[in-house]
DORO-86065 format. One record per residue: x, y, z of N, C-alpha, C, O, CB in turn. Coordinates in steps of 0.001 Angstrom, whole numbers, plus 500000, padded with zeros to 6 digits. Each point is the difference from the previous one (the first is absolute). Glycine has a CB too. Layout:
REM residues N
XYZXYZXYZXYZXYZ/...
END
This chain:
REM residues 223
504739473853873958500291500967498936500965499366498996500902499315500483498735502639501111/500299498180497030500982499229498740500773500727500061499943501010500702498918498034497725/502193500590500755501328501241499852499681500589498657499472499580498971502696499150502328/498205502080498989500260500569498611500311499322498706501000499324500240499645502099501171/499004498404497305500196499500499042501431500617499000500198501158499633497075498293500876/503593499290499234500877500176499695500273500687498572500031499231499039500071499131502666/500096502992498066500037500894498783501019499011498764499676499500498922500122503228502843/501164497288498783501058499267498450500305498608500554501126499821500464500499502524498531/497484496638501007500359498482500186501299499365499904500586499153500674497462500803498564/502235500736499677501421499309498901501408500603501039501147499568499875497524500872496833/500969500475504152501212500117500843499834499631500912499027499987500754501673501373498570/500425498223500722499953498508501252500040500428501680499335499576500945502349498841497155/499358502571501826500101501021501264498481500506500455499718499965501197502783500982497886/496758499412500175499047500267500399499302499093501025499132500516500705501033500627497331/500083497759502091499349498746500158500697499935501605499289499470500854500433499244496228/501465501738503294500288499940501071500206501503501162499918501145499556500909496571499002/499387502046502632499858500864501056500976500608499901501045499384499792497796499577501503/501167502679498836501080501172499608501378499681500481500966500411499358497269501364500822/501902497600500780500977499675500981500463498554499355501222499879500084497671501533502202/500414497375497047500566499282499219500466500164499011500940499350499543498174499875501287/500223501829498562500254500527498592501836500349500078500951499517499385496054501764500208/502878499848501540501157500314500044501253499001500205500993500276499328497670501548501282/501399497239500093500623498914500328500332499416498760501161499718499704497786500050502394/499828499985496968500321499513498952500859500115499163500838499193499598497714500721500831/501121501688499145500936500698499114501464500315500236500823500309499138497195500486500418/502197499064501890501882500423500834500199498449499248500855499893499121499339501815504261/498756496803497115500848498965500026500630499794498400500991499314499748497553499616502454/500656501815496801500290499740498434501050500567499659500899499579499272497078500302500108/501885501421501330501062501447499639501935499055500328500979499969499255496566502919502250/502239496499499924500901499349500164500421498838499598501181499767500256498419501402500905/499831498051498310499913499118499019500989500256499018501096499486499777496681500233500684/501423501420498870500355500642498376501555500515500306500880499581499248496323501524499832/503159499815502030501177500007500029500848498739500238500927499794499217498414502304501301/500449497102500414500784498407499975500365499644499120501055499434499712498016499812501455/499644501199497983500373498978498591501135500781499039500714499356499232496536499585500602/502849502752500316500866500088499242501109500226500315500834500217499121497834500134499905/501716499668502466501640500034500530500488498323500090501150499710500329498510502827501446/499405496517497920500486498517499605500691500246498527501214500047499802496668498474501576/501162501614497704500524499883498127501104501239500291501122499831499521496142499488498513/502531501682502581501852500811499881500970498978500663501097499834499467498219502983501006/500324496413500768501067499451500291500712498432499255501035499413500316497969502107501745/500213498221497116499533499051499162501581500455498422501148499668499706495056500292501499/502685500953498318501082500782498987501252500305500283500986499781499296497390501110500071/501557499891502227501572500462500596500957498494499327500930499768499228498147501867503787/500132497759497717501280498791500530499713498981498554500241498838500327499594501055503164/499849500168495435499094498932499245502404499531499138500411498944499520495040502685499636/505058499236500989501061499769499233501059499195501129500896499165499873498587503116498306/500105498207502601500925499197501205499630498465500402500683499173500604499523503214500461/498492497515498400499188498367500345500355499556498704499919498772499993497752501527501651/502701500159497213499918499426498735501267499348500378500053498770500034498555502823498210/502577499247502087501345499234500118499841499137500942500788499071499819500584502573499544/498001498210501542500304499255501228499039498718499522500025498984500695500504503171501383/498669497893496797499111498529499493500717499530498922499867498870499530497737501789500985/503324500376498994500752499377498729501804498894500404500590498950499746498024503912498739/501489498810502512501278498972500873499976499077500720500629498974499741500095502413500347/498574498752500944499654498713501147499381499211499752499008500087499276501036500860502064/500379498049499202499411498431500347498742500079500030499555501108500302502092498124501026/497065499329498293499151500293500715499757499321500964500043498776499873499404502061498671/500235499732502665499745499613501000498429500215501065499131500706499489503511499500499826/497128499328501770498873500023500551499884501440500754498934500454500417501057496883499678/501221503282500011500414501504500399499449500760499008498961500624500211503168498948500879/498671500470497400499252500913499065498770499940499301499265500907499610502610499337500256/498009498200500023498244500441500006499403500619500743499128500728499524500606497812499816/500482501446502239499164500625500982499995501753499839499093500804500216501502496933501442/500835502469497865500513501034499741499053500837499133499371500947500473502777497949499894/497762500708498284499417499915499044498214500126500293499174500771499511503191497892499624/497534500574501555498694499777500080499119501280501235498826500320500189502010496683499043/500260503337501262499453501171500839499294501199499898499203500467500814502231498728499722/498985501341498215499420501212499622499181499963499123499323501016499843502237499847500702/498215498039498624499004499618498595498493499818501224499085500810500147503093497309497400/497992500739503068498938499992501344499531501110500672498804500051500286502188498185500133/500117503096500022499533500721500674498928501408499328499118500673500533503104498170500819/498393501160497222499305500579499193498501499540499658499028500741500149503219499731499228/497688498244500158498885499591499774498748499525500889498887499645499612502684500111498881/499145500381503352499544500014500971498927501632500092498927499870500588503391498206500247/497933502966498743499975501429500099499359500162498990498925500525500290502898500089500792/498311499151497534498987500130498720499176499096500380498952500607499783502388500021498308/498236498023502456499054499838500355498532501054500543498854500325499689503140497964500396/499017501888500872499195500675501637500385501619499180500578500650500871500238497256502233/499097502855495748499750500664499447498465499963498463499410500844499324503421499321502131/497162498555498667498626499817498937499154499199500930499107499352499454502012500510497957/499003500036504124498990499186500335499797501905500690498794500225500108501646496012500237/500180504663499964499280501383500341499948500893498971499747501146500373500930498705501740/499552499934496180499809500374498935498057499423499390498850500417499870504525499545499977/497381499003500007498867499527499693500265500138498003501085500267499483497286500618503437/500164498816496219499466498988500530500385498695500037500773499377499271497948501928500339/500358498219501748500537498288500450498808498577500040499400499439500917502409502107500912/498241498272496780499078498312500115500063499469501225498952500315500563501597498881497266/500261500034503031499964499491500188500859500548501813501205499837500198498048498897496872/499969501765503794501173500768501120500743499175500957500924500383500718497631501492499339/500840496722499858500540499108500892501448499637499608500988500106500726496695499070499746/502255500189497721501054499702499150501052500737500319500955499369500451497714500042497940/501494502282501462501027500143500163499864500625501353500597501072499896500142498869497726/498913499979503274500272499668501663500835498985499922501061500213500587496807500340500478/502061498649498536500598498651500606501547499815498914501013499401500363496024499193500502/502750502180497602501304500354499487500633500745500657501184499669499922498222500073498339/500380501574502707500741500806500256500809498793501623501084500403500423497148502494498124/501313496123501978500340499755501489501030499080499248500999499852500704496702500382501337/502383499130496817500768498592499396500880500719499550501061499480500347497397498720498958/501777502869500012501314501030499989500890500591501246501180499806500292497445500827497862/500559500006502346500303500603501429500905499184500435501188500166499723496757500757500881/501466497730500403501014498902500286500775499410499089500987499456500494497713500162500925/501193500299497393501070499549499093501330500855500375501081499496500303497125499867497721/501423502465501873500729500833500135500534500029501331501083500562500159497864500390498114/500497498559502658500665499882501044500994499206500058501176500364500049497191500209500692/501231498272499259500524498559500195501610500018499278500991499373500375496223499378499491/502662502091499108501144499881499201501439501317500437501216499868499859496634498995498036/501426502215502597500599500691500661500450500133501306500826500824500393498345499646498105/500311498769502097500404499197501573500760499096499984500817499807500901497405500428499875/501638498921498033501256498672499512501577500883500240500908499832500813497310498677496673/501608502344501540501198501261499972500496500413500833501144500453500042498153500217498735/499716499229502278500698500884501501500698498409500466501173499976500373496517502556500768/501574496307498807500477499059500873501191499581499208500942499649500711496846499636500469/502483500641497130501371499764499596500729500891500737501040499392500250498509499861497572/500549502475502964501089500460500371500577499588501220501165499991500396498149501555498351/498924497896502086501036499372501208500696498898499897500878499997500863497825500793500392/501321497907497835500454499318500086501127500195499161500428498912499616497769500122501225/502625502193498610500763500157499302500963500720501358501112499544500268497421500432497011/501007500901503308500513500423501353500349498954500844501179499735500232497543502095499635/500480497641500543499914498832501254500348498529499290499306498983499981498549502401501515/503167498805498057500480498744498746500075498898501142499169499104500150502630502254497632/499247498837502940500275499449501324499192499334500903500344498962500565500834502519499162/497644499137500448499085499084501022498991499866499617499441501036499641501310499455501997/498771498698498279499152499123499384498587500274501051498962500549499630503173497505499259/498126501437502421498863500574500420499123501104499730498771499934499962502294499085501132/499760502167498690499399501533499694499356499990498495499145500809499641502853500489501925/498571497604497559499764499798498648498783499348500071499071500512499376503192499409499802/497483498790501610498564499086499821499149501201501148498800499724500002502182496857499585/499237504269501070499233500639500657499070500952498829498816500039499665502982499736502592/499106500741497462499138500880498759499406499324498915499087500547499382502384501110500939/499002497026499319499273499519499155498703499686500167499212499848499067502575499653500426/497854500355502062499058498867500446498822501658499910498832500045499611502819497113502470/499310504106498483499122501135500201499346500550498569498846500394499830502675500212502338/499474499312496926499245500371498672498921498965499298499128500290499182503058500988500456/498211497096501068498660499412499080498905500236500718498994499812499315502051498341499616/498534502457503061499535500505500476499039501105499668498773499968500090502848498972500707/499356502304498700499272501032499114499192499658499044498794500244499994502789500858500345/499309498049498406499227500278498427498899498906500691498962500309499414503187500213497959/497517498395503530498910499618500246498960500630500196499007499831499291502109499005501178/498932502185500743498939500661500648499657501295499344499013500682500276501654498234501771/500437501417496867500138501095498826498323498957499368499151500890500054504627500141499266/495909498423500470499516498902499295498181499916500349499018499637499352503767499023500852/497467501939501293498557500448501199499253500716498627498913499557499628502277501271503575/499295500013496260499398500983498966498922499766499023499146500830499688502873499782500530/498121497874499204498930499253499491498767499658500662499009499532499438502673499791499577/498462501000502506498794499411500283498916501029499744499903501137500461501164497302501191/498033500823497397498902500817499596500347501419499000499194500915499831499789498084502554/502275500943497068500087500901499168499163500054498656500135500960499242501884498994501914/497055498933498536499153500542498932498799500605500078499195500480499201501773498110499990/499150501206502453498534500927500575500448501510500538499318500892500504499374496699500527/502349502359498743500536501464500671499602501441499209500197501163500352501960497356500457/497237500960498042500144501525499347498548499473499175499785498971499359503469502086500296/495861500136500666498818500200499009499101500807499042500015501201500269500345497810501096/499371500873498273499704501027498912499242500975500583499463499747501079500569498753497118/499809502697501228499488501424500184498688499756499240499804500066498786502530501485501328/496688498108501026498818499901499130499811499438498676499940498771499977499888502856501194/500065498974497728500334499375498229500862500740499595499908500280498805498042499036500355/503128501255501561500851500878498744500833499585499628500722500673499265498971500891501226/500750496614499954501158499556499707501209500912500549500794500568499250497987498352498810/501258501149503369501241500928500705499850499230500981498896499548500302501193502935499064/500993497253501277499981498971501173500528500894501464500680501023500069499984496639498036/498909501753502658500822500596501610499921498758500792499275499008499927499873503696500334/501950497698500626500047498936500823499228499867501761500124500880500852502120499140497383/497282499170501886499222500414501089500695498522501435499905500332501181497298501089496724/503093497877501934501155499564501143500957499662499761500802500534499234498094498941501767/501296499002499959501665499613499569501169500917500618501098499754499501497957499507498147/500937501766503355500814500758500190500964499166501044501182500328500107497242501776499215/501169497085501246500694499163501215500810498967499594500991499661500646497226500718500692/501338498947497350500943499041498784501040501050499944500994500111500718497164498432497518/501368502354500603501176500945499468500836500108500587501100499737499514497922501296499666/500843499454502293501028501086500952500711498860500432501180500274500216497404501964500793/501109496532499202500966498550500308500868499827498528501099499446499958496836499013501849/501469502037497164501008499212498442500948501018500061501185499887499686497031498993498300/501037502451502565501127500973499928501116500373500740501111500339499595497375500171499610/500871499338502505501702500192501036500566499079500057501200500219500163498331501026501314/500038497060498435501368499230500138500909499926499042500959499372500449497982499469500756/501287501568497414500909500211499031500597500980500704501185499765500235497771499555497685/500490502036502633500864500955500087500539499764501596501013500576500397497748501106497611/500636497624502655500909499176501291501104499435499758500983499997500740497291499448500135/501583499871497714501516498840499792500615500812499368501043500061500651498344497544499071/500748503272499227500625501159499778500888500875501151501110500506499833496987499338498549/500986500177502948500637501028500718501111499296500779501078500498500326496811500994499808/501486496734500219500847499842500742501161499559499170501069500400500460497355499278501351/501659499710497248501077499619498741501269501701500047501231499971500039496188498153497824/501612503212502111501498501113500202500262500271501382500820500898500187498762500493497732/499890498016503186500807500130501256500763499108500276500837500203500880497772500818499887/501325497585498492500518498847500118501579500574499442501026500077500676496501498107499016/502263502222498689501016500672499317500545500826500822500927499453500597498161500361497473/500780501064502174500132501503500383500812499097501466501212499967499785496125502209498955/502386497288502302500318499708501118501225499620499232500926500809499961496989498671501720/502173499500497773501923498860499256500762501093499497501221499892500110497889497544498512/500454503541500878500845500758499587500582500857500801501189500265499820497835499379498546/500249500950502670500395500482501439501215499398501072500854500609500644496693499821499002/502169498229500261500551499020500963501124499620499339501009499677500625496982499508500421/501936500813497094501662499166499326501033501716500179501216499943500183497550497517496995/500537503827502733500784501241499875499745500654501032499592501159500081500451498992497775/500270498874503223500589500779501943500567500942499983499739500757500935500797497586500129/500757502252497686500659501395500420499284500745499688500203501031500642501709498669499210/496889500447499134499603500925499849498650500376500515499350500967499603502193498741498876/497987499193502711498390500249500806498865500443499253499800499640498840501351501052503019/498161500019498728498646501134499236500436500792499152499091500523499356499678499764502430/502564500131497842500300500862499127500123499582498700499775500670498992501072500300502650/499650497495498451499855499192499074498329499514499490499900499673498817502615499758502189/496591500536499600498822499622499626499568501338499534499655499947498819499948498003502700/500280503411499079499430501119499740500988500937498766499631500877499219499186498874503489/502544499640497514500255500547498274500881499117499624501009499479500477498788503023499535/499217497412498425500492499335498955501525499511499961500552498904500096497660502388498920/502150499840500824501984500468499583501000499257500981501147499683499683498352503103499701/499955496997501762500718499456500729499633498122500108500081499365501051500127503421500099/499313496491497208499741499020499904501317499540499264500891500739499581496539499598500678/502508498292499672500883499548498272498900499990499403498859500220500407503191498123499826/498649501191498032499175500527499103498404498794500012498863500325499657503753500992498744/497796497438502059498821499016499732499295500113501312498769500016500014502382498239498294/499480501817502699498797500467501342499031501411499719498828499861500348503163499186501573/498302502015497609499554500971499518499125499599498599499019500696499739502981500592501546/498249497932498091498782499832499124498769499086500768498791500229500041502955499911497750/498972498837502745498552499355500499499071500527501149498860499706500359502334498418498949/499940502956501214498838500851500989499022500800499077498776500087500090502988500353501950/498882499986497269499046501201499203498568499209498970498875500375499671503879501434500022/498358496523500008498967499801499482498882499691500307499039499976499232502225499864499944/498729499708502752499435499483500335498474501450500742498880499908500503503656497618499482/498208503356499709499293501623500162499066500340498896499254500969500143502859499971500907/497868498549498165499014500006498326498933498994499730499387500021498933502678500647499951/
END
């Protein structure tokens, strides 16, 4: 038996199974918001990065600095016109959205590893440990390319793309960043525990009972 013949060609949804359809549309919907609590956080802070590129040095810190949120944005407007559409070309920006992504990683994991070695000034071991763990990550962050220009294909002719594998790359580009992340604030979080003995868990669980620079790098390391 044929299927049924497709009434409006030109919509692309049509083209897929009710249950993909739906999938589809949450993954865009969330997308579209990503994309716009990035440009608010972008604007929030756009006067506070101006001073900090006009005052400070440059260094391999504030580029990374710098380079974090321009990446993470354009990581997200990607992967908003490859489920917008229309898309010439769906592989192209498949493979733009994975070369941002890890850019955006790579540079925001740098950040976490400047705090341990700003903490752990002192030992060096704990310092080449994390170093060796973050070039670890942004490597296997890196898994993500494999075959990312085959990852996403077009919707029949409507020029709308979906992605149909690659989920086993991704989910590797994606938890070991947030592995070295996690272990980088227990690493933190532990030194700060262990240098402020009078004040135990009460000291880790509130703020107030920090000094003022242990209390920023916990919190910062909470964001």
């Amino acid at each position: 038996m044929s299927s049924p013949p497709i009434l409006n060609p030109n919509v692309y949804l049509n083209y897929l199974l009710p249950s993909i359809a739906s999938e589809y549309e949450l993954d865009r919907n969330v997308n579209l918001a990503t994309l716009g609590a990035l440009i608010w956080d972008i604007l929030s802070s756009i006067s506070n990065d101006y001073r900090l590129i006009r005052v400070g040095k440059p260094s391999v810190v504030s580029f990374a600095y710098i380079m974090t949120r321009p990446a993470s944005v354009v990581t997200v407007l990607l992967a908003v016109l490859l489920l917008t559409g229309p898309v010439s070309h769906c592989g192209a920006v498949s493979l733009g959205i994975v070369a941002f992504q890890v850019t955006s990683f790579a540079a925001a994991s740098y950040l976490f590893l400047k705090r341990v070695h700003a903490v752990y000034f002192a030992n060096k071991v704990v310092q080449h440990t994390f170093s060796f763990l973050w070039l670890v990550s942004v490597g296997t962050s890196c898994a993500a390319f494999a075959g990312a220009d085959h990852n996403s294909l077009e919707i029949a002719d409507t020029k709308h793309c979906i992605r149909h594998q690659g989920w086993y790359a991704l989910s590797i580009a994606f938890i070991n960043p947030v592995l070295f992340d996690t272990l980088v604030y227990f690493a933190i979080t532990y030194k700060i525990l262990v240098t402020h003995t009078g004040g135990g868990w009460k000291a880790l669980c509130s703020s107030s009972a920090l000094p003022h620079l242990s209390r920023a790098v916990l919190q910062g390391g909470q964001q």
